[in-house]
C-alpha positions as CSV (number, residue, x, y, z in Angstrom):
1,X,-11.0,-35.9,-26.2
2,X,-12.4,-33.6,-29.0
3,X,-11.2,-29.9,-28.9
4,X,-14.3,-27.2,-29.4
5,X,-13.2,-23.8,-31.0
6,X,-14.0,-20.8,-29.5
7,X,-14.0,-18.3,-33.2
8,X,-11.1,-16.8,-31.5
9,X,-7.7,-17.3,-32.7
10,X,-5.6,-17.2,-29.6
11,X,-2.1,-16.4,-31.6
12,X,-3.3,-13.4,-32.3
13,X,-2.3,-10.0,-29.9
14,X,-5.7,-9.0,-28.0
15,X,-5.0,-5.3,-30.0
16,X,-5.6,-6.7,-33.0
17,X,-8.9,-9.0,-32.4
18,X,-11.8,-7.0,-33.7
19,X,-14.4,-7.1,-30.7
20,X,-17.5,-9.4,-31.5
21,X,-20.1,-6.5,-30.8
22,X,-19.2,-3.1,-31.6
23,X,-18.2,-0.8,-28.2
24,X,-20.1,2.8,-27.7
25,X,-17.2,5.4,-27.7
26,X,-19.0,6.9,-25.1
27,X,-19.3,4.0,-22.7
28,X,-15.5,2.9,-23.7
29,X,-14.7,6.3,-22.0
30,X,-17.0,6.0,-19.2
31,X,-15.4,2.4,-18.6
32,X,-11.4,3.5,-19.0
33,X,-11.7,6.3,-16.7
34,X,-14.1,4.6,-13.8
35,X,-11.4,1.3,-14.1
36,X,-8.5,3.8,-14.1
37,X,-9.8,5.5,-11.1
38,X,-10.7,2.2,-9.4
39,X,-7.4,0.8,-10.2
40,X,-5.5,3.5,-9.2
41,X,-7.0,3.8,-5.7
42,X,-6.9,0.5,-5.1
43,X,-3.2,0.1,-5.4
44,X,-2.6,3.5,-3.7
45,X,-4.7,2.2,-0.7
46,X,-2.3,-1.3,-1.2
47,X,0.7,-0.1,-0.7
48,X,-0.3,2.5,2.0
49,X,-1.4,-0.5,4.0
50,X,2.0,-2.6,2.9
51,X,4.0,0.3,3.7
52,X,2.3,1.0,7.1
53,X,2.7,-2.5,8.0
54,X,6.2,-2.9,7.2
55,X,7.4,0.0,9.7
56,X,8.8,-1.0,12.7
57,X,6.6,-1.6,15.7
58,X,8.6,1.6,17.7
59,X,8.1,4.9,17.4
60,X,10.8,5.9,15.3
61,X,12.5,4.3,12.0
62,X,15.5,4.3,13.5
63,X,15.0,1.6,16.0
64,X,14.5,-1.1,12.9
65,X,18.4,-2.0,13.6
66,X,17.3,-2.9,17.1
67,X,15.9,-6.6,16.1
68,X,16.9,-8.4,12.8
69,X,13.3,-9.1,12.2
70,X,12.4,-5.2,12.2
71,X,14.9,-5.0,9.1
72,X,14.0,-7.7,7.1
73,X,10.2,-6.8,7.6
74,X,11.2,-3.0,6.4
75,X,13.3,-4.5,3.4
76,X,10.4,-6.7,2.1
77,X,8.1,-3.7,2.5
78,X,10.3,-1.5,0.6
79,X,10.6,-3.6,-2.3
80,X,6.6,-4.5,-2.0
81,X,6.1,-1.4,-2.0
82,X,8.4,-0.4,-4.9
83,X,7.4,-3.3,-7.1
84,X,3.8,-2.0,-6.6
85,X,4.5,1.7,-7.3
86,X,5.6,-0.1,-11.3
87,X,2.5,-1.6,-11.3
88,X,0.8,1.9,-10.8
89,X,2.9,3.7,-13.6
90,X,1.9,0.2,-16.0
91,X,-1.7,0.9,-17.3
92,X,-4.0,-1.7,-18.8
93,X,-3.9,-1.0,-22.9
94,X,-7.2,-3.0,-23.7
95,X,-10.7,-2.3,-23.0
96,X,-11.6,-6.0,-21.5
97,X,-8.7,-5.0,-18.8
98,X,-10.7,-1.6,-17.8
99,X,-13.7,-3.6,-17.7
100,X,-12.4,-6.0,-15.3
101,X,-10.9,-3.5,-13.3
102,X,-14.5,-1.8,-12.9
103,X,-15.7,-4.9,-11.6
104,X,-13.3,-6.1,-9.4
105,X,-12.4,-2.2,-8.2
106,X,-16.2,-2.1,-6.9
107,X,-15.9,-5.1,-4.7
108,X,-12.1,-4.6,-3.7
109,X,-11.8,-1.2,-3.0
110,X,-14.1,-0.4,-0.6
111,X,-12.4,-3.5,1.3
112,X,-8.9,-1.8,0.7
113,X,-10.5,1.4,2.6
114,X,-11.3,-0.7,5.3
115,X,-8.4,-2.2,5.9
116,X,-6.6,1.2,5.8
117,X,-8.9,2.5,8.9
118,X,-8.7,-0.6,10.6
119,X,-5.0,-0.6,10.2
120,X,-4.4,2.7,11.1
């Protein structure tokens, strides 16, 4: 089987490829801030929704040690929760990863909303 190239060598670090058509300042702006916004609500709404599902089905925390189920569920929550509050603090560096974050932050984060009142 023949092998096509795509012009693109892939050992070198996305920061250094030059772009094939040159990017607007202005729209590169437009795009970072719209995909950080996007991305940043998204996970918010993520791991309110992880978090509100991992409580215990009581009223108050403190009845989690009454089944062993209620712990574990609250254990794997916590560390959901915390391994997604990294992923908020670790920002995309490239402008192709705001870009997709636009895209897919249209389409999932009105869902992620939904889910939230729903849950609630």
């Amino acid at each position: 089987m023949s092998r096509m190239s795509s012009g693109v060598d892939t050992w070198t670090p996305r920061s250094k490829r030059v772009p094939a058509v040159p990017i607007d300042p202005k729209v590169a702006q437009r795009v970072k801030i719209t995909g950080f916004v996007l991305r940043t609500s998204f996970i918010v709404a993520l791991a309110i929704v992880t978090l509100h599902l991992s409580l215990p089905q009581n009223e108050t925390l403190w009845t989690v040690y009454d089944t062993p189920g209620d712990l574990i569920r609250l254990l794997l929550g916590i560390g959901a929760c915390g391994w997604i509050a990294f992923q908020l603090f670790t920002a995309p560096v490239d402008f192709q990863a705001n870009r997709t974050w636009l895209y897919l932050g249209l389409t999932v984060v009105p869902f992620a909303l939904i889910c939230i009142v729903y849950v609630w």
